[in-house]
C-alpha positions as CSV (number, residue, x, y, z in Angstrom):
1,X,153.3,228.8,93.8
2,X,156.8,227.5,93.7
3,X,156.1,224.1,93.2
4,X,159.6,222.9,92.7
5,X,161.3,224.9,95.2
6,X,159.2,223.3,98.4
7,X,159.6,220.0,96.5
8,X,163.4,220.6,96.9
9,X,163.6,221.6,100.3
10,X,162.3,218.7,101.4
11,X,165.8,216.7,100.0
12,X,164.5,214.5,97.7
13,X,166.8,211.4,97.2
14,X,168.5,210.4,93.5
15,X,166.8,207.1,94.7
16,X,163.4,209.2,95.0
17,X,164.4,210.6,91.4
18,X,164.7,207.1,90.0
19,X,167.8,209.0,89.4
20,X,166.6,211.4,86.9
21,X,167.8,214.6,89.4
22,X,165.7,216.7,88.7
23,X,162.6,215.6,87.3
24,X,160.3,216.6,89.8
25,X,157.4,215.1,88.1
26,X,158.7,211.5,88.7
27,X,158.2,212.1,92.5
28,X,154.4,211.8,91.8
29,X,154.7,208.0,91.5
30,X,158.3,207.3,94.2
31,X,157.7,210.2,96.5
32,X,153.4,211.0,96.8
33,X,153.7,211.9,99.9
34,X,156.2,214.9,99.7
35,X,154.3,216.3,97.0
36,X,151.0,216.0,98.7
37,X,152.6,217.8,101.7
38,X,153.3,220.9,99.4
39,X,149.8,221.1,98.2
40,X,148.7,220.5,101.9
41,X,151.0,223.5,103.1
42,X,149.3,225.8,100.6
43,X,145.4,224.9,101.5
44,X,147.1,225.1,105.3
45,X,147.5,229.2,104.8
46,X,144.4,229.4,102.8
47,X,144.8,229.1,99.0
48,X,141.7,227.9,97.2
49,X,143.1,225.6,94.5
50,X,146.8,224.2,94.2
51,X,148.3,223.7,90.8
52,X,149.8,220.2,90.0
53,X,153.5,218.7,90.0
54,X,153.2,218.5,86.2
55,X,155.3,221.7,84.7
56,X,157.6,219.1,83.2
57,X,155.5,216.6,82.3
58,X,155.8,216.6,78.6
59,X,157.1,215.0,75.8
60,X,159.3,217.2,75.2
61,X,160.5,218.4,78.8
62,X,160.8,214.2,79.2
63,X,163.1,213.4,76.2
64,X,165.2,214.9,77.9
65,X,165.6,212.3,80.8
66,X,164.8,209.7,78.3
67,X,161.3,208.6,79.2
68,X,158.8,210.8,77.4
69,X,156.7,207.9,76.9
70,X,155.8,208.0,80.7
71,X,153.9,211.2,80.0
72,X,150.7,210.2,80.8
73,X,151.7,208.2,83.8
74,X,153.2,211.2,85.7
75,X,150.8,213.0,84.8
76,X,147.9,211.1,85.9
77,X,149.6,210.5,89.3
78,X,150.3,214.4,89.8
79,X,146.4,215.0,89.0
80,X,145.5,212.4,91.4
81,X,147.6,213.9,94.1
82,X,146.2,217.1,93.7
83,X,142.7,215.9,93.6
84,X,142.6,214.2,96.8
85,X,144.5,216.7,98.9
């Protein structure tokens, strides 16, 4: 699905970025609940299995914000997301 287009239209803040606009994966640990509410919208029309807000989170993809050492962090949070919607 289009992950980070729903996570968009919901207006995410440059305070909800931790002002990193456009690292989606940091809204796992500011913003849970928005990215909850996308997985919650796909099981809502049926899906049966949502994919996690972790595209970015790599080393790599994180250098470029300057934080690839939280990695593991964002990534942990986006699993746990997905596993209790």
């Amino acid at each position: 699905g289009a992950m980070g287009t729903m996570l968009q239209a919901q207006d995410p803040t440059m305070e909800d970025f931790q002002q990193l606009e456009g690292c989606n994966e940091v809204l796992n640990v500011t913003r849970p609940d928005i990215v909850r509410s996308v997985h919650e919208a796909y099981y809502a029309v049926g899906v049966d299995c949502v994919e996690t807000n972790t595209f970015g989170a790599n080393f790599a993809a994180l250098a470029e914000y300057d934080i690839p050492e939280r990695n593991f962090e964002l990534s942990q949070a986006g699993a746990r997301i997905a596993r209790e919607v």
